[in-house]
N, C-alpha and C positions, 0 to 999 in steps of 0.2 A: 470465387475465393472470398476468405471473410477478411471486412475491413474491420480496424479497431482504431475509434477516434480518440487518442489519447492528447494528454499536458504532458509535456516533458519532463517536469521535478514530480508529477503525481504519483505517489504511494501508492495507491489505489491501482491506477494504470501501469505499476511496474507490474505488480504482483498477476495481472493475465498475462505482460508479454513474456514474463520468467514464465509462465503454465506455457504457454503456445509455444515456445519454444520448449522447454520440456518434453513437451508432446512431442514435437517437430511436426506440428502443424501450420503449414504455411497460410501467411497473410498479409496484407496489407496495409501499414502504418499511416495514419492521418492524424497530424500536429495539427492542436488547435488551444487557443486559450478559452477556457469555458465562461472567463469574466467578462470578454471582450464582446461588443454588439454586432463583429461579422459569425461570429462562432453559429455551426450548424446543428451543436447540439439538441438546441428545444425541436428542430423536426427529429428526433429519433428517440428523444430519454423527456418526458413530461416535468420529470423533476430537474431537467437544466444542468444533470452532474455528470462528470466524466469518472470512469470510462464507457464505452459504447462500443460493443461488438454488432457490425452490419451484417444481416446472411446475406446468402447469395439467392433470396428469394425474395427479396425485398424486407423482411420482419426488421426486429434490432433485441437486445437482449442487454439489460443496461445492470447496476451495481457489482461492484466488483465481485462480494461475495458470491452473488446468484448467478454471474457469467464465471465462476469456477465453480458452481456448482453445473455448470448445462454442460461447460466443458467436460467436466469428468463423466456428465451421462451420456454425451454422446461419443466423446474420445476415450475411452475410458484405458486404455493402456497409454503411457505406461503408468498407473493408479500412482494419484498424490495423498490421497488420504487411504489411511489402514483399513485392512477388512475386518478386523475385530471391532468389535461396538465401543469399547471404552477407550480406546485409541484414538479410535474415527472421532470419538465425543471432546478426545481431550486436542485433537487437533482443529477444531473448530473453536472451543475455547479460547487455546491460544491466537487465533485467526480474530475474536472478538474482540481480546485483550490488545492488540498490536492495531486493530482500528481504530479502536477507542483511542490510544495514543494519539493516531494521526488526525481524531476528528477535534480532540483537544487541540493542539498543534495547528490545524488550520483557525480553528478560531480565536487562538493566542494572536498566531501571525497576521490577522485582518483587527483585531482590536488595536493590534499597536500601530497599525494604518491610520489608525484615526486619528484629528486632532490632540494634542495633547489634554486639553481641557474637556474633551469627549470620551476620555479612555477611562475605564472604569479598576481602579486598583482592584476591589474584590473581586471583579468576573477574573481578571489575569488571574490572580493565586487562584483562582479557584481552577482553573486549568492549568498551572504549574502542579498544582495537586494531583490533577489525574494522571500528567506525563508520568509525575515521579512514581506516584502509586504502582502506575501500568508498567511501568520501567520495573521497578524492584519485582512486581508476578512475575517479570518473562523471566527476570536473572534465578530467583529461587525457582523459575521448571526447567531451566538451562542448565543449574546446575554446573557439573563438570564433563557432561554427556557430550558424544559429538552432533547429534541431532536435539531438536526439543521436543517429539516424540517417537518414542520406536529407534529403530535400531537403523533408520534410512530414512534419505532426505523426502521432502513432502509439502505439504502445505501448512504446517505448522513452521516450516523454515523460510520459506516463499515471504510470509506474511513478517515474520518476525523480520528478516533481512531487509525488506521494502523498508519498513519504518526505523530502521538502524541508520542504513543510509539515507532516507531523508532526513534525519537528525543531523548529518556532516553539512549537506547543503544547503539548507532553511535554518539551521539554528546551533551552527556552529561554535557558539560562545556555551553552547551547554555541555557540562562535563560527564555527560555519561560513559565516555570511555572509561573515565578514571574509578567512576563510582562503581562500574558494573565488567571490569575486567573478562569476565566471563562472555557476556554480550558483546565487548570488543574483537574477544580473539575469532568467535562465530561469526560476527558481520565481516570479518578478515578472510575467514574460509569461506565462505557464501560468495562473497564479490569475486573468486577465483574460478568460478562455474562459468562458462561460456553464456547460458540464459542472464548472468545478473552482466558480465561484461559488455555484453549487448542490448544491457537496458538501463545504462548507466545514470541517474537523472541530471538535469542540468535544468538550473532556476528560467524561468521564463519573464518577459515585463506585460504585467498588467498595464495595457492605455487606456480604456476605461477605468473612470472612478466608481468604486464599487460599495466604499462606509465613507 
């Protein structure tokens, strides 16, 4: 069976257990903090980042994106990305767009860990900048559409809904429900899917000091 070593609020790590489940390919879940020194990450991902799909051969197949890319080559029904070329293209896109978000976002969230007198005002806007940026691209491709590509759900919704709802539980003071109505009422349909209600995230404590 495959395990997947996941963080429980990770964006990253929702977006294969929403695929696996999707699939309905059965697995086995392992909560771990990737900051912390008992973490078993570094034996299976050299870059130390979660999430991590174990085979059942011993291998490991680590980044979110590229463990939904092996998923869909080896699972491949029932297909999350489209079989046309410009769809498949615009749903990867959107997949880079909604990472970006979360890769801004985790380094917002570790800079304001730091000393106040260590925290750098410029690096923060400058990653307030990409939220909002990367925020307002999903709303103009979301538009008033039910999905954000094609005419059914996929991994352009996967990706977008992870990082929706980790905006509720990492950074709650930010108002993009209000700003982006449209993105609201989608991460509203999305969390109604049985894969998003069973991968619901929930913040974790770093014990390790990590800035």
């Amino acid at each position: 069976m495959l395990r997947l070593i996941s963080a429980t609020p990770s964006p990253y790590a929702r977006k294969v257990r929403i695929a696996l489940a999707e699939k309905a390919i059965p697995f086995e879940l392992v909560t771990e903090v990737p900051w912390d020194s008992t973490t078993s990450t570094p034996r299976y991902n050299p870059l130390e980042k979660l999430p991590v799909l174990l085979l059942p051969n011993g291998g490991s197949v680590y980044e979110s994106h590229f463990i939904l890319e092996w998923l869909e080559a080896h699972y491949p029904t029932p297909p999350l990305l489209p079989a046309e070329m410009e769809a498949r293209l615009a749903a990867r896109q959107t997949e880079v767009l909604a990472d970006g978000v979360c890769d801004a976002f985790l380094l917002l969230f570790f800079e304001r860990h730091r000393a106040p007198d260590q925290q750098s005002e410029a690096w923060m806007a400058r990653q307030r900048r990409k939220i909002d940026g990367g925020l307002r691209a999903l709303a103009a491709q979301a538009g008033d559409r039910d999905w954000m590509v094609g005419d059914s759900f996929g991994l352009a919704d996967i990706a977008t809904g992870a990082v929706l709802r980790y905006l509720d539980i990492r950074f709650p003071d930010l108002p993009w429900r209000r700003l982006h109505p449209n993105l609201s009422a989608l991460s509203d349909r999305l969390e109604q899917r049985p894969s998003f209600q069973g991968s619901v995230p929930v913040p974790q404590v770093i014990t390790d000091r990590v800035v």
